[in-house]
Structure formats: structure tokens, C-alpha cells
C-alpha positions as CSV (number, residue, x, y, z in Angstrom):
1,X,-20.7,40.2,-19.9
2,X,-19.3,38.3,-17.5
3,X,-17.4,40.2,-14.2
4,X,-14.3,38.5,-13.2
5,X,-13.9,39.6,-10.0
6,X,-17.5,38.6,-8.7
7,X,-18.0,37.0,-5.8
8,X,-20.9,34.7,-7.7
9,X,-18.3,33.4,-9.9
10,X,-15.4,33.0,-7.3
11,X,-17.6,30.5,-5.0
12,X,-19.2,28.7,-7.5
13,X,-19.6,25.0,-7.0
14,X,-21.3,23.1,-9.1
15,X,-19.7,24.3,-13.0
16,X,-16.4,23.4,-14.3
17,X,-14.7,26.1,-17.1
18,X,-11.4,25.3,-18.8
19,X,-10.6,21.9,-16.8
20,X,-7.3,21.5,-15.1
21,X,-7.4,17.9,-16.8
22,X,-8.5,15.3,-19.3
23,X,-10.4,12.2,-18.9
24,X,-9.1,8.9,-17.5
25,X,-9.1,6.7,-20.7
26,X,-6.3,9.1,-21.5
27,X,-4.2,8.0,-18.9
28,X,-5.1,4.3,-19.0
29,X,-4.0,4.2,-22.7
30,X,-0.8,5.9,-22.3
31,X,0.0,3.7,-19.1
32,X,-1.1,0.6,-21.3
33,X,1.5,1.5,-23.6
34,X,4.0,1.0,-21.5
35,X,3.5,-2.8,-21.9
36,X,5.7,-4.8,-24.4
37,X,3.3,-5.6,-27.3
38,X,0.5,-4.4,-25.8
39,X,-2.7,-2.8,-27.5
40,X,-4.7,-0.8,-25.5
41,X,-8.4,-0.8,-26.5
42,X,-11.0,1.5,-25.9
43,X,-14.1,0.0,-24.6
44,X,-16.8,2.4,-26.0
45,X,-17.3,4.3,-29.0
46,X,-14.8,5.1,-32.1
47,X,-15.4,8.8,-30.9
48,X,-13.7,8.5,-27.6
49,X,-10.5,6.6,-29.1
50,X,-10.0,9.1,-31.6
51,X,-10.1,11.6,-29.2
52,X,-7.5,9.6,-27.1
53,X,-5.2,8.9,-29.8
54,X,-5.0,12.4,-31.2
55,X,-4.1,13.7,-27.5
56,X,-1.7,11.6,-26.9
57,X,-0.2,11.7,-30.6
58,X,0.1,15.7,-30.2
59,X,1.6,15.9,-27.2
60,X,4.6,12.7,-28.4
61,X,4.4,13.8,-31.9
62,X,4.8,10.0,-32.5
63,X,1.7,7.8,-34.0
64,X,-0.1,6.5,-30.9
65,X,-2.3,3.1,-31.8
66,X,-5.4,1.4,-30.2
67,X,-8.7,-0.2,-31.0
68,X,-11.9,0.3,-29.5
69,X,-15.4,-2.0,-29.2
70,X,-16.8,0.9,-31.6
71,X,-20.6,0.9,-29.8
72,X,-23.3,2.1,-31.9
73,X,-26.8,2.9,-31.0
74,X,-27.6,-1.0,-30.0
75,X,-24.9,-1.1,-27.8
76,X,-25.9,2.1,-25.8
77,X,-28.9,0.4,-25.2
78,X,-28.4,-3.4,-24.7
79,X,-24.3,-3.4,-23.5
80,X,-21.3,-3.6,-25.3
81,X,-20.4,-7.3,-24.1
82,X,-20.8,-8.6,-27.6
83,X,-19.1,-5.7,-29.1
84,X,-15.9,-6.9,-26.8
85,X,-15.8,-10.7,-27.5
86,X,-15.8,-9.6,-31.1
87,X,-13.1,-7.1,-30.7
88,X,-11.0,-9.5,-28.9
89,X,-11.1,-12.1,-31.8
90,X,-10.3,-9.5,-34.0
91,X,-7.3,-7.3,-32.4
92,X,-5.5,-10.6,-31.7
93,X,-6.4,-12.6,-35.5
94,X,-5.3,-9.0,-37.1
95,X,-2.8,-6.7,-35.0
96,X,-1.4,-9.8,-33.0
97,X,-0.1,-8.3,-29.7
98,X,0.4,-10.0,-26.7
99,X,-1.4,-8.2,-25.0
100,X,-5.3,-6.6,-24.6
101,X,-5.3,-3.6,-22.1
102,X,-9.0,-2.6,-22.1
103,X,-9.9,1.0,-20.1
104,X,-13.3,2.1,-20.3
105,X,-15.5,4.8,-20.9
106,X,-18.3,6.7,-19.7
107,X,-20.8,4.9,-21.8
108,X,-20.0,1.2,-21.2
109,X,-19.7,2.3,-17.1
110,X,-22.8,4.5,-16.9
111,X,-24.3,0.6,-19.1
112,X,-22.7,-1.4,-16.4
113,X,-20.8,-3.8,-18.7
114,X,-19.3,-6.8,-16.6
115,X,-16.2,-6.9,-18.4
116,X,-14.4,-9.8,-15.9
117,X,-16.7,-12.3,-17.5
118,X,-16.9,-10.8,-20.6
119,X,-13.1,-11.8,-20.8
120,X,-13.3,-14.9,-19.0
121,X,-16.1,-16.0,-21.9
122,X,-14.1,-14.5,-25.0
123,X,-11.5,-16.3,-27.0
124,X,-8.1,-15.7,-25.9
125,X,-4.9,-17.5,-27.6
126,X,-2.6,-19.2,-25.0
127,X,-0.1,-17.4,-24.2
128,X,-1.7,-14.0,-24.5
129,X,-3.5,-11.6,-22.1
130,X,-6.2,-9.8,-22.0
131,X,-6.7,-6.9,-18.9
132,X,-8.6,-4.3,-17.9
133,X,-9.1,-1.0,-15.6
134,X,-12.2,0.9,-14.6
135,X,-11.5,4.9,-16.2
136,X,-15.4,6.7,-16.2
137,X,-14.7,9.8,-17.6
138,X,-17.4,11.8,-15.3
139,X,-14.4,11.0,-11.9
140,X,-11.0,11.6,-11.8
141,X,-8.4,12.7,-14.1
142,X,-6.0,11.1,-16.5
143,X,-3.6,10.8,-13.7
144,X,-6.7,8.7,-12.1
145,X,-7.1,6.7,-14.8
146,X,-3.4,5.9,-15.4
147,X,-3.2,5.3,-11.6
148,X,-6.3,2.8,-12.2
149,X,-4.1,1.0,-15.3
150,X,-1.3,0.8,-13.2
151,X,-3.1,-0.9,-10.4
152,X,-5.2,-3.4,-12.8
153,X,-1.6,-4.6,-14.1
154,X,-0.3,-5.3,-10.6
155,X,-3.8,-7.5,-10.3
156,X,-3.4,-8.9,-13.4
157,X,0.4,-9.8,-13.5
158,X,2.3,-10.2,-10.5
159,X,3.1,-13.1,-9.0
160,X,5.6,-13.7,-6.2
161,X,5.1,-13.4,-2.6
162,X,7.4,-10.3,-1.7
163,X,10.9,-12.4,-0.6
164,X,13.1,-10.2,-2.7
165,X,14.4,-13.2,-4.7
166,X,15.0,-11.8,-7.7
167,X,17.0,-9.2,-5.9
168,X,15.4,-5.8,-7.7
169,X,13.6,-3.0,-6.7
170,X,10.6,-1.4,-8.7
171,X,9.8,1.7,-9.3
172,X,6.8,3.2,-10.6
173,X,7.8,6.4,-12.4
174,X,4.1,8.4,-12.3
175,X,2.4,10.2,-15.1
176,X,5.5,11.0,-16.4
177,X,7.0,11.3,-19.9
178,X,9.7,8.8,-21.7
179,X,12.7,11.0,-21.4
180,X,11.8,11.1,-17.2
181,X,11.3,7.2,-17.3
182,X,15.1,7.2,-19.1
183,X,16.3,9.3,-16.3
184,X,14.9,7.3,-13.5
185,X,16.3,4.2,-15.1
186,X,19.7,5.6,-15.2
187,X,19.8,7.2,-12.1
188,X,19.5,3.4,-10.8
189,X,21.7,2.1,-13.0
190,X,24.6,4.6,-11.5
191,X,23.2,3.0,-8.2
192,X,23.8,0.0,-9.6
193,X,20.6,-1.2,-8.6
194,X,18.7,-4.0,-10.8
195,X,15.3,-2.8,-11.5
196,X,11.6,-3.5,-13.0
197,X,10.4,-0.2,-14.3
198,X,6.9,-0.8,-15.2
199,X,5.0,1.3,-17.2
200,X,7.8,1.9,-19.4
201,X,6.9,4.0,-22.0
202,X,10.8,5.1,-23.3
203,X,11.3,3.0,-26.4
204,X,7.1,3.2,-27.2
205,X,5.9,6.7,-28.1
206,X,9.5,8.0,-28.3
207,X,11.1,5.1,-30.6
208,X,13.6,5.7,-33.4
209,X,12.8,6.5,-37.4
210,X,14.2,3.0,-38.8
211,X,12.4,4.0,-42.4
212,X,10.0,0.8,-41.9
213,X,6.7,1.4,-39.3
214,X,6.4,-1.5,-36.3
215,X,3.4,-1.6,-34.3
216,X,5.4,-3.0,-31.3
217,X,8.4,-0.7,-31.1
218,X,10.9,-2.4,-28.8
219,X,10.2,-0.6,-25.2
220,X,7.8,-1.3,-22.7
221,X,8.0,-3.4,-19.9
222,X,8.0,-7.1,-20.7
223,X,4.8,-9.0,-19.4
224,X,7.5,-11.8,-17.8
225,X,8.8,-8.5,-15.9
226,X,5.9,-7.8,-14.6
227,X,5.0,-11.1,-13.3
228,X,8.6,-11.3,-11.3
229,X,7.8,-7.8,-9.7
230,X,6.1,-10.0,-6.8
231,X,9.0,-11.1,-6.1
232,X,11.1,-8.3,-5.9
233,X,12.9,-6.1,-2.4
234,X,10.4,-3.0,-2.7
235,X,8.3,-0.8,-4.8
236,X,9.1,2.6,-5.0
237,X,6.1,4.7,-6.2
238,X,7.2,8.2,-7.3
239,X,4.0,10.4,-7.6
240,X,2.0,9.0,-5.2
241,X,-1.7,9.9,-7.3
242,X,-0.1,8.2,-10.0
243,X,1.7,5.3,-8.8
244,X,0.7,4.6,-4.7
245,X,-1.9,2.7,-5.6
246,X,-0.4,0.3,-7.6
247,X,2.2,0.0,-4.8
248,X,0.1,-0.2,-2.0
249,X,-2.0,-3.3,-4.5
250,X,1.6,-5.0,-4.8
251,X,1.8,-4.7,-1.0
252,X,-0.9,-6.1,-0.2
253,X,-1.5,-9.1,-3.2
254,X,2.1,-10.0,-2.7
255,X,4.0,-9.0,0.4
256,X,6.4,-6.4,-1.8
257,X,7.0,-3.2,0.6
258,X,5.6,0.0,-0.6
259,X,7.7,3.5,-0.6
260,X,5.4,6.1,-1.9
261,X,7.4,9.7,-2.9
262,X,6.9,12.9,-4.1
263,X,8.3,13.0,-7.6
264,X,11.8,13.4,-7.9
265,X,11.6,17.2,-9.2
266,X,14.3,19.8,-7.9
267,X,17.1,18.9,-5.2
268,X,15.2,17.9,-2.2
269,X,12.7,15.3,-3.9
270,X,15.9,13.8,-5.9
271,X,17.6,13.3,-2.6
272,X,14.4,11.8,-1.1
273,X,14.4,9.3,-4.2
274,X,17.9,8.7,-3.8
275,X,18.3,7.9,-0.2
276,X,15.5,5.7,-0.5
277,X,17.0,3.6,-3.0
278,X,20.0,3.4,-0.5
279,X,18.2,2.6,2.3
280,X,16.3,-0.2,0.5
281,X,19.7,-1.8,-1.0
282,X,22.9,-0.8,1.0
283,X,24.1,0.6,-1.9
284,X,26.7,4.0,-2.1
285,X,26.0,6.9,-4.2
286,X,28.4,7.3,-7.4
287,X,30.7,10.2,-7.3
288,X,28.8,10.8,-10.7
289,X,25.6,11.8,-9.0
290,X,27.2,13.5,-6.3
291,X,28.7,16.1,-9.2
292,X,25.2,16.3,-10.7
293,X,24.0,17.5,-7.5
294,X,26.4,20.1,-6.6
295,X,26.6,20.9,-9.8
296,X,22.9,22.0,-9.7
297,X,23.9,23.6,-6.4
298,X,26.3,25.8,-7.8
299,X,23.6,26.9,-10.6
300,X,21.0,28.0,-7.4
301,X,23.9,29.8,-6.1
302,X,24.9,31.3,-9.3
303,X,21.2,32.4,-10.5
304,X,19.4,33.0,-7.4
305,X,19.2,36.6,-7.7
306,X,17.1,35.8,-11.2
307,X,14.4,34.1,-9.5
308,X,14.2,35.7,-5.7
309,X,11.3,36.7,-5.1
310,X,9.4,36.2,-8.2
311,X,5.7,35.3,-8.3
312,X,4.1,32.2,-9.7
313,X,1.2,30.2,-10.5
314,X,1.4,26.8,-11.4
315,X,-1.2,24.2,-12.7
316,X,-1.1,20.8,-13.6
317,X,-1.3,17.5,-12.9
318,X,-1.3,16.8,-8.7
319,X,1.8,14.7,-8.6
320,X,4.1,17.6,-10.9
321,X,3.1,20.6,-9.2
322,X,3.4,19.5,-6.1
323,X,7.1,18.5,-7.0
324,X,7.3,21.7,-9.3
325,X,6.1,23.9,-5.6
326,X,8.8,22.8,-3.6
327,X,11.7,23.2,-6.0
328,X,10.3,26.7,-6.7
329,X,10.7,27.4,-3.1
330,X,14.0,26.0,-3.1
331,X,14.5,29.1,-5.5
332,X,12.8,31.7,-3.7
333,X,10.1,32.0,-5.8
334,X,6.9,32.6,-4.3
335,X,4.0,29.8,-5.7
336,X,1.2,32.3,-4.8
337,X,-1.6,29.8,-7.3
338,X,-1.0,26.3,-7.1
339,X,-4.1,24.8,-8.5
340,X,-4.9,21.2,-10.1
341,X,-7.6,19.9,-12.0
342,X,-7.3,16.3,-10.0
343,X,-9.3,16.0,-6.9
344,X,-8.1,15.1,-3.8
345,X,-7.9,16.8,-0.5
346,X,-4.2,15.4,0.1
347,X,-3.0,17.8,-2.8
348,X,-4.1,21.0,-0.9
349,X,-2.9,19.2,3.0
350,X,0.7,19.1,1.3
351,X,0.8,21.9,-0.6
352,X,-0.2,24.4,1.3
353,X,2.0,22.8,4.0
354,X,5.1,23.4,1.7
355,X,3.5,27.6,1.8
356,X,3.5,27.8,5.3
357,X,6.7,26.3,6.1
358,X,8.6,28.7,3.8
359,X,6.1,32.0,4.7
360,X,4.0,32.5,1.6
361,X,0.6,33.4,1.6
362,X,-0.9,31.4,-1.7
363,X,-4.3,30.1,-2.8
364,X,-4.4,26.4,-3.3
365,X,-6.9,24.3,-4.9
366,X,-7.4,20.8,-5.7
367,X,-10.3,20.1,-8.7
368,X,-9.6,23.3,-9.6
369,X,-9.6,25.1,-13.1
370,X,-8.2,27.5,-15.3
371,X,-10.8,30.3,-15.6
372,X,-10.9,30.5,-11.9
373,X,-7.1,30.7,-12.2
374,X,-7.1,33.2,-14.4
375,X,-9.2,35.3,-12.6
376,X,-7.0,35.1,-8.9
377,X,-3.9,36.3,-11.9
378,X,-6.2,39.2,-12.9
379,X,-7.2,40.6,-9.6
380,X,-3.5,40.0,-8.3
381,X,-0.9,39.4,-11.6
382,X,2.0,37.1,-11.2
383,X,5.5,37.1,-13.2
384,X,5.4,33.6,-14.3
385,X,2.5,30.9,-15.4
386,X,3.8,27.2,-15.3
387,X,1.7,24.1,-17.0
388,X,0.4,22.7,-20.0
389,X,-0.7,24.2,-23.7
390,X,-4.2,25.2,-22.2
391,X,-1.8,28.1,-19.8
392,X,-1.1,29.8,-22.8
393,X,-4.7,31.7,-23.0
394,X,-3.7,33.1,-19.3
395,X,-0.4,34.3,-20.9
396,X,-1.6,35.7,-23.5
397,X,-4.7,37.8,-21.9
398,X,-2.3,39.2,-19.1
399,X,1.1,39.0,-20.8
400,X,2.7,36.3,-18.6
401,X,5.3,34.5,-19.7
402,X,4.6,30.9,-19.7
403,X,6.9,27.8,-19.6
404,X,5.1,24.8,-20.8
405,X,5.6,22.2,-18.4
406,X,3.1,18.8,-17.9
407,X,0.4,17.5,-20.0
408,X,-0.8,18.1,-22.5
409,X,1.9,20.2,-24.0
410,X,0.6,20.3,-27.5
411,X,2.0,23.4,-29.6
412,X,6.0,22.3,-29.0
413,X,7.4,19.6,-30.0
414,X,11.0,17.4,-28.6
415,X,9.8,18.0,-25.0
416,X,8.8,14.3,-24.4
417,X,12.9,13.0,-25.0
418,X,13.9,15.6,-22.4
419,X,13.7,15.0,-18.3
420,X,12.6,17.1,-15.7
421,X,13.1,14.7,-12.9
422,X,16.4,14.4,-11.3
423,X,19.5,16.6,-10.7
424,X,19.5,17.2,-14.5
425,X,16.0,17.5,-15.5
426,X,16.4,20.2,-12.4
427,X,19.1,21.8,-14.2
428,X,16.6,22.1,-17.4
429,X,13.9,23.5,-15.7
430,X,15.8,25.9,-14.1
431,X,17.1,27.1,-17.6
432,X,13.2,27.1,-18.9
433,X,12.2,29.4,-16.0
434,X,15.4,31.5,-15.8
435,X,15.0,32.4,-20.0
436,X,11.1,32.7,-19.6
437,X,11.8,35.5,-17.3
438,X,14.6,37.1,-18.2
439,X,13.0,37.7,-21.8
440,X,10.0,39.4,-19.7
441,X,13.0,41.6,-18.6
442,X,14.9,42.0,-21.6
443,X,11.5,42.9,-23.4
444,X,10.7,45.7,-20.4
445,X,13.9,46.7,-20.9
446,X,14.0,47.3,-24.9
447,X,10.4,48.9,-24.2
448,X,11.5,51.4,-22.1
449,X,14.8,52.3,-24.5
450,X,12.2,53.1,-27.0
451,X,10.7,55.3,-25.2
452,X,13.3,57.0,-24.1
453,X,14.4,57.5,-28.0
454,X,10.5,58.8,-28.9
């Protein structure tokens, strides 16, 4: 039987239980579908779509499409390249999008397919595109390999040398989910501040029931959009695992300034996302997000004493939990395990910067996982677990209450059309949290009356 509190087990090194992630192709494929007729396609075998697909497709509850180069046992052994030039015929004679998004996958990497002349070689229609982004599985994260996607779009697509002539300001919103990307986009609009928005994935895996099925629902960002993004003010790059990158590419292909920032989760982030956008383009805030803001405000004021205090842990992707940490600070609530599945040394710098400005003693850990998580809530419990579907195990064992927050969240549904970024999406979480623990409460409470009666 294994001892959770052993010292073997807390400084092991070199074995990985319960990831804190998923692999990159995820995130390339969801990133890809924030393209306007786009078809991302898996460059491996039909195993690894599937198991693509069916992530993503549980977590929107909404039927997420692709096609992959299907390798068999030839093509483990000799390359996939002919596998491709096929698949490329095909998708484009059959499915007819405008455009090819290609991520890979551990086999065809670990083969070394060249797959920039493989392209260059295959038949392409005019008019169309075909792309594609580096995503082994065996490095990274999903946020990696939607960071990766991101990037190979700005290499692909934009043109423009960085004058501001088109007088707009993009913004890349992170791993984040439609109902976010809705928020950010209005948030501007109230701004009044033209924008290119790109991935886009509002309008894809969130699109209406119309009774007849379209391949290419109507959202996405629009492949002449993302051409004209060279030629835009600024890029702002919320999440800056998910989204610097690309950014810092834009910066340096076309001249187009890069503003990486946290993402805009709780008060001081939305501010921060704000002030940029007004120090870019001159612009005043609306009276309309001014209310928004104190009316969150008022709702700290009125609820503190629910969340003072209280201690959490919190898991998830790099980019969300370090957003999600500060605004639980803002609280008073003490983040005492802040842990992510994403490597990077920069996650544990800021993090545990955010601890010691505000006097909590927490463990931190980037490429981190969730039986190593559990044990730290074992040997010293916490009143509240926030992340994905995979938190729920914790919950369960140590009878934690757990608000689903991130990705994958796979056993609720309706989440994706919701935002948690802004002075709203602020005001939602804060609901989440305040009901998750105030049910722990209610239930103590109702507990103890029954005693009492016995």
C-alpha cells in the first residue's frame, strides 16, 4: 500500500500521477477552430483524433470535427508525408474549408516528418490555406500547444508592417472559453475600440441549434482578419503562456507592439486589461463599466466575511490560476496549493510572489500533479478545491467542496456560454465560490442539528 505522507513519494522526480494537463494537439485543435472555415487535422493516427475530438466535445457539449492522416503501421515506419498529400486532396475535394490547420503528434515528431515541404509539394486550391504547428505530446501542455497554434497563424497569416493603419488593436484572448472570448469582445466594444480577436472560438463550438447541421458555423476569425492584424496599433496578449508568444511573433514579423497580461480574472487584472486598452487608444471608460466595477466592489464588501480567511487549493491551467490566485487574495482567501500541470519556472516566480506580498505561506508548483496535490490536502486539509473534472476525486476522498473551474470541465454542462473574465465573469465566480462554501456550512450545520435531536 502506498503511504501518502512519505518522503519517497513527496520528492519524486522522474513519474507523473494524475497530470495537471492534457496533450498539446488538444490545444492546437481547439485554437484552430477559432478560424473561419477552418478544419483542423491531426497529423498521426485515427486514435489520437478521436481522443481529441471527444475531449473537446465533452467539455462544449457541441460536435467538435477534424480529420487526421490516419498512420498505420507503414507510416510508423517510413513517415507519414504520403499519408498528408493524400489527406490534403481529400479534406479540401470532400469537407471544402478554407482552411487546413495541421498540429501534430507524438508519432509523426518522434518520425521527423518535414511537414513545410510536404505542404509546399501537396495540392492546394487557390485561394485556400493550408498551416501548421509543432504539438509533441511528450512537452508541454494543451495550453502549449494552443500557444504553438496561435503562433503558427501569426507566421502564416499576417501581413502588414505594424503602422496601425487599419486603426485596431488585437487581442489574444488565451486558453479561454467562447463565453470569455464574448466578454472580452464586448468589453472593447463599450471601449469603443475596433478589434481583431483571433482565435475566436464564440460562434464555433458554442453555435446556435438552427434544426439543420453546418460544418462551418458562422464564428471564427476570418482568414482576411488575420492577415490585416499586421497592420494593426498593438497586440494585447491576455495569458501570457497562451497568447505571448504569438504576440511577441507579431512583434517581431511585423512591427505590431506586444502587451502581454495576466488574464483579466477578478478586479485587479480587469483593470490592468482595461487601462491598457486606454493607454493604447486614448479612449475613456463607459460609465457602463465603471458600474460593473463597483458593482463587484460592493459584492466584496458585502460577502467578505464568507470568504476571509478560508483555505484553498487551486489547479489548472498556468495562465487561470494565476489569475484565479490573485482575485482569491483580493478576497482574503488564503491559496495555500497553487499547482499546474504546465511547466515553466515563471508560473512559480509570479505566483509565489502574489503569496508573499499578501503574507501566506503556500506550496507552489509548476509541472505539477494531482496525486501530489492531494497528498499536501491530506497532510494539511483545505476548505475549498478549485479546477477542472479531474478535482473531483480530491473532493470526494477528503470531502472538499469543489467548484469546477478550467479545462477540462467534463461532468457539467452550459459552463462554456458563461464568462469568468471581466467585472462580471468576477461577479460569477464569486457566486460559484460563495455557494460551494456556504453548502459546506449549511451541511455542518444540519449535521450537528441532528445530533443534537439523537
Amino acid at each position: 500500500m502506498l503511504d501518502h505522507t512519505s518522503k519517497e513519494i513527496s520528492e519524486r522526480k522522474a513519474l507523473v500521477i494524475n497530470p495537471a494537463k492534457t496533450c498539446q494537439p488538444i490545444g492546437a485543435m481547439y485554437a484552430a477552430l477559432g478560424i473561419h472555415n477552418c478544419l483542423p487535422h491531426s497529423h498521426g493516427s485515427q486514435g489520437c483524433c478521436s481522443f481529441h475530438r471527444m475531449h473537446l466535445t465533452r467539455h462544449f457539449r457541441d460536435p467538435i470535427v477534424a480529420s487526421t492522416s490516419s498512420f498505420t503501421e507503414g507510416a510508423s515506419v517510413f513517415g507519414g508525408s504520403a499519408n498528408l498529400k493524400t489527406s490534403i486532396k481529400n479534406v479540401f475535394s470532400v469537407y471544402k474549408p478554407d482552411v487546413i490547420a495541421i498540429n501534430t503528434t507524438c508519432l509523426s515528431e518522434t518520425i521527423g516528418d518535414d511537414l513545410p515541404s510536404t505542404i509546399s509539394d501537396s495540392e492546394i486550391p487557390e485561394g485556400k490555406h493550408v498551416f501548421h504547428a509543432n504539438t509533441p505530446s511528450y512537452a508541454g501542455s494543451h495550453v502549449t500547444g494552443f500557444s504553438n497554434m496561435v503562433k503558427a497563424m501569426v507566421t502564416h497569416f499576417s501581413e502588414g508592417t505594424g503602422d496601425g493603419s487599419n486603426n485596431k488593436v488585437n487581442l489574444i484572448p488565451g486558453y479561454t472559453e467562447p463565453g470569455d472570448m464574448r466578454e472580452i469582445k464586448r468589453i472593447a466594444k463599450l471601449l469603443d475600440i475596433p478589434n481583431i480577436l483571433f482565435p475566436d472560438t464564440s460562434g464555433v463550438v458554442d453555435s446556435p441549434m438552427t434544426g439543420k447541421y453546418n460544418m462551418y458555423p458562422k464564428g471564427g476569425t476570418k482568414v482576411v482578419e488575420l492577415i490585416d492584424t499586421g497592420s494593426s496599433m498593438a497586440t494585447v496578449a491576455l495569458g501570457k503562456f497562451a497568447s505571448e508568444a504569438a504576440a511577441n511573433e507579431l512583434e517581431k514579423k511585423c512591427k505590431v507592439a506586444s502587451h502581454p497580461l495576466n488574464l483579466p480574472i477578478g478586479v485587479k487584472a480587469t483593470d490592468e486589461f482595461i487601462m491598457e486598452l486606454v493607454k493604447i487608444t486614448g479612449k475613456d471608460v463607459p460609465d457602463e463599466l465603471e458600474e460593473e466595477r463597483g458593482m463587484l466592489v460592493d459584492i466584496m464588501t458585502d460577502t467578505h466575511h464568507h470568504y476571509h480567511g478560508k483555505r484553498v487549493a487551486i489547479f489548472g491551467d498556468p495562465d487561470h490560476v494565476m489569475a484565479l490566485t490573485e482575485f482569491t487574495l483580493s478576497l482574503g482567501m488564503k491559496p495555500v496549493y497553487v499547482v499546474t500541470g504546465t511547466p515553466g519556472k515563471a508560473f512559480e516566480k509570479e505566483v509565489n510572489g502574489m503569496l508573499e506580498s499578501s503574507n501566506v505561506e503556500g506550496r507552489v508548483k509548476a509541472s505539477g500533479d494531482l496525486f501530489e496535490l492531494h497528498q499536501w490536502v491530506k497532510n494539511e486539509p483545505v476548505d475549498l478545491l478549485i479546477g477542472n473534472t479531474y478535482g473531483k476525486y480530491i473532493a470526494r476522498a477528503e470531502d472538499i467542496p469543489l467548484v469546477r473551474f478550467g479545462f477540462p470541465n467534463m461532468d457539467r454542462s452550459i459552463h462554456s456560454y458563461f464568462p469568468v473574465v471581466g467585472y462580471k465573469g468576477a461577479m460569477r465566480l464569486m457566486e460559484m465560490i460563495g455557494n460551494a462554501l456556504l453548502e459546506r456550512v449549511d451541511r455542518d450545520a444540519l449535521d450537528e442539528d441532528f445530533e443534537l435531536v439523537l
